[in-house]
N, C-alpha and C positions, 0 to 999 in steps of 0.2 A: 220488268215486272211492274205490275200500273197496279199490287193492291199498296196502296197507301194509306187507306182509310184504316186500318186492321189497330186497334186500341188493346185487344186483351185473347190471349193464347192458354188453351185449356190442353188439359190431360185428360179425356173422358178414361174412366176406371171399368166401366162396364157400356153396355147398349144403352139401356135405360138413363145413364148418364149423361151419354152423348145426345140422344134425343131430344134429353130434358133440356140441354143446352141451346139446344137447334132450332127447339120452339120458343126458346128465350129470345133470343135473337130476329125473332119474326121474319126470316129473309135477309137477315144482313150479317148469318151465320154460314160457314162452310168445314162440312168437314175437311180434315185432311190426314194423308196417308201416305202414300209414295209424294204428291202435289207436283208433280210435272205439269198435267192440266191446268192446277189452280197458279202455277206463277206464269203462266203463257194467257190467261186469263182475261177476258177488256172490262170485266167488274170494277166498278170502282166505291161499289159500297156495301163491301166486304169489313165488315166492323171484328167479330171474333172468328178465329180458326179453332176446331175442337179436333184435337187427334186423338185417331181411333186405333194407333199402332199398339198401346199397351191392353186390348183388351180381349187378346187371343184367341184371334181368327188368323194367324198365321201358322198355315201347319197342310200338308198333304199327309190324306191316308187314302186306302185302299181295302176292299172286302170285295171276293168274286169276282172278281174284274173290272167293278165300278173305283171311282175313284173322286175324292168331295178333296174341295181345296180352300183355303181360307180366304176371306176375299183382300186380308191385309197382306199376305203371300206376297213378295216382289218376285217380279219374272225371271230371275234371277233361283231365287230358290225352288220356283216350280221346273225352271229348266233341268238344273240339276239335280233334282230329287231321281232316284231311282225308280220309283212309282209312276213318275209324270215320263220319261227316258222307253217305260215297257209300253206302255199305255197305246192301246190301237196302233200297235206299229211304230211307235218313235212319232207320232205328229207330233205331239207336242213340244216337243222338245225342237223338232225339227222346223218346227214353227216360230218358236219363240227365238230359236239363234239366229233369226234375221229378222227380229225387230228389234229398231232404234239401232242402239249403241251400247256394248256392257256397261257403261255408268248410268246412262239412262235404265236401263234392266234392272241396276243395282234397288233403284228407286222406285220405277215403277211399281203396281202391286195391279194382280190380275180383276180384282175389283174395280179398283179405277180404270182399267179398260173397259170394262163392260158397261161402267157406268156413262163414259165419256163415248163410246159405239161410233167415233168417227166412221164416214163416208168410204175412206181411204185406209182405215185400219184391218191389218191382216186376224190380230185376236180373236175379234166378231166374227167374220168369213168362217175360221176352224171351229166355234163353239158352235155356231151354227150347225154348220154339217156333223157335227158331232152329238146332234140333241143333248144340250147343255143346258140345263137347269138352275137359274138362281132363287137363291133364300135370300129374303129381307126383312127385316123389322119395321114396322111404321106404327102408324096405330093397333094393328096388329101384325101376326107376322104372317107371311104370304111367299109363294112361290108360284114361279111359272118357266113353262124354255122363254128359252131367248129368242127363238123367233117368231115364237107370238107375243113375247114381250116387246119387241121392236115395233110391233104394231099397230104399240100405245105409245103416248105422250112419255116414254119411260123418263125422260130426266125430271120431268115436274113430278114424277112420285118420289124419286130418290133427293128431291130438294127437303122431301121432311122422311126421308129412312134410310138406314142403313145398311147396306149389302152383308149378309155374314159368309155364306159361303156358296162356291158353284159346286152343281153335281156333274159329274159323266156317268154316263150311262158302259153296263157291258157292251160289248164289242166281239161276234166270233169271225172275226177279218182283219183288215187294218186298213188304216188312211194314209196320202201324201200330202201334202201341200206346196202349189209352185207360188212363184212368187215373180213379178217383173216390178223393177224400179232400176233410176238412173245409177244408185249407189248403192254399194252392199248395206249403208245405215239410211237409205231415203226410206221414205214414206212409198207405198206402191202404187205403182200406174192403174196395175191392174192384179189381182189375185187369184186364187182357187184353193179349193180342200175337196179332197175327194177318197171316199172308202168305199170299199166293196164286201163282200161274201160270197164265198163260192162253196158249193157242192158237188160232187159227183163231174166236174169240171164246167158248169155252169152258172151264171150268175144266180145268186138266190134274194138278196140285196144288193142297193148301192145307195150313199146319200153325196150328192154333188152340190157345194156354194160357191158363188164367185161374187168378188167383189172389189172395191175399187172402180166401180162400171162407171160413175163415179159414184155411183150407189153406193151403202152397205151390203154386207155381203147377204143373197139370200138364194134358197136354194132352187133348183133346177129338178122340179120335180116329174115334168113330163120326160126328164131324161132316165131321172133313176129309174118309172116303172118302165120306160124302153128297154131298159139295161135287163132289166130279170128273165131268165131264162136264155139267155144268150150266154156263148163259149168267148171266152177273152182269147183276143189273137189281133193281130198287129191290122186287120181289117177291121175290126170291128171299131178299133182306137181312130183308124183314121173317118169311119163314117160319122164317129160320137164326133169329132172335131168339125167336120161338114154340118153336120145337124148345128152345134154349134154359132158357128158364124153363123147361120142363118137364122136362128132364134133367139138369139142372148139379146136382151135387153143394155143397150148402151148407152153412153151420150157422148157429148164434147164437154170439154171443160178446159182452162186454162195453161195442163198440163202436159192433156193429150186429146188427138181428135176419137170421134166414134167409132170412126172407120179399122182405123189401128188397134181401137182394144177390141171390135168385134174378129181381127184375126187373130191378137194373141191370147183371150180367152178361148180358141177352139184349142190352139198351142197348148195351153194351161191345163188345160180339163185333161184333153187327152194322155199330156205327158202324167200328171197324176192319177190318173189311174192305172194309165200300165206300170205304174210304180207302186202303187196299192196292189196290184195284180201279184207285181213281183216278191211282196212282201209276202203273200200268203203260199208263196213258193207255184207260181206260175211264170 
């Protein structure tokens, strides 16, 4: 841990508090909440921490099928929640029991994923495809999804606001998510989230993200509108996986070459959605 500078540890009581804090601090304040990010951190002039865990945004509900979650929530109680377990088919839940490690989970909180949006993180991928919506406080309070939030500077707004909560949207389908990494607690090579909708035994919707590419994850939208009005069937899964390889956007990186995540992204997609398929009783 390299914060060493850190002089003075707050308890923000409310939003307004923690703000007031954050603008005190001119930049050499951070909040903190789960702090997995902040102690892996190469800051080193980090003077106060302001925690934002007492001021009750921990909490999942649900109304209609949507479902808002607090952004100090650790992954850990969104896994378990019964709400987050029904939700589009179990992704979430399905999602979140293979990231990190239960102590890590213990700690983590679904805000600070979002806020931190690694490259390589599975969280983003599923929010994404799931048209997920975040609420924040700054100078005023504002929202937007996350995938057009991702295609702003998002950390430098959230350096002076505060996440309160993510929305999900209804859902009349459900989604998978695969996942490839070396270990059941690594970090992924490569990922996917994929849901569907059917009627009358054809697609009606689909929202498809991958990520890990080493990208963030985003989504594959010339796939979803190919996908509508087509019948799910064990051809179709392996064209969508063809299609795949040949359009997913890749790279190389340290971990893995291009070539290898452009075949197991076709792997990935495919196998999630005949898994989504399967949820909606196909």
């Amino acid at each position: 841990m390299r914060l060493r500078g850190i002089r003075r540890f707050h308890w923000a009581r409310d939003v307004e508090e923690a703000l007031s804090l954050l603008a005190a601090y001119e930049g050499r304040g951070a909040l903190l909440a789960g702090g997995v990010d902040l102690a892996r951190s190469p800051r080193d002039d980090i003077e106060g921490l302001i925690d934002i865990t007492r001021m009750g945004y921990a909490f999942v509900e649900g109304k209609d099928g949507k479902v808002r979650i607090g952004a100090t929530s650790t992954l850990t109680q969104v896994l378990e929640h019964p709400l987050a377990r029904r939700y589009a088919g179990g992704v979430l839940a399905e999602a979140l029991s293979r990231v990190a490690s239960p102590p890590l989970r213990n700690m983590a909180t679904l805000g600070g994923a979002v806020v931190s949006a690694h490259p390589w993180a599975d969280i983003p991928t599923v929010l994404v495809a799931l048209g997920a919506e975040a609420r924040w406080q700054g100078e005023r309070e504002e929202k937007a999804a996350l995938e057009d939030l991702y295609e702003k500077p998002f950390r430098k707004i959230f350096r002076q606001a505060v996440v309160l909560e993510i929305a999900l949207p209804a859902w009349s389908g459900a989604f998978a998510f695969e996942k490839v990494a070396r270990s059941a607690y690594d970090i992924a090579l490569l990922n996917a989230a994929a849901g569907l909708g059917v009627e009358d035994g054809r697609v009606v919707w689909a929202r498809i993200a991958v990520g890990a590419r080493p990208h963030r994850g985003e989504r594959l939208s010339w796939l979803e509108q190919a996908l509508v009005g087509e019948k799910p069937a064990p051809e179709l899964w392996n064209k969508v996986a063809e299609e795949v390889r040949a359009r997913v956007e890749v790279e190389d990186d340290r971990r893995a070459g291009g070539g290898w995540r452009r075949e197991v992204a076709g792997v990935c997609v495919r196998r999630a959605l005949e898994r989504a398929a399967h949820k909606v009783g196909l």
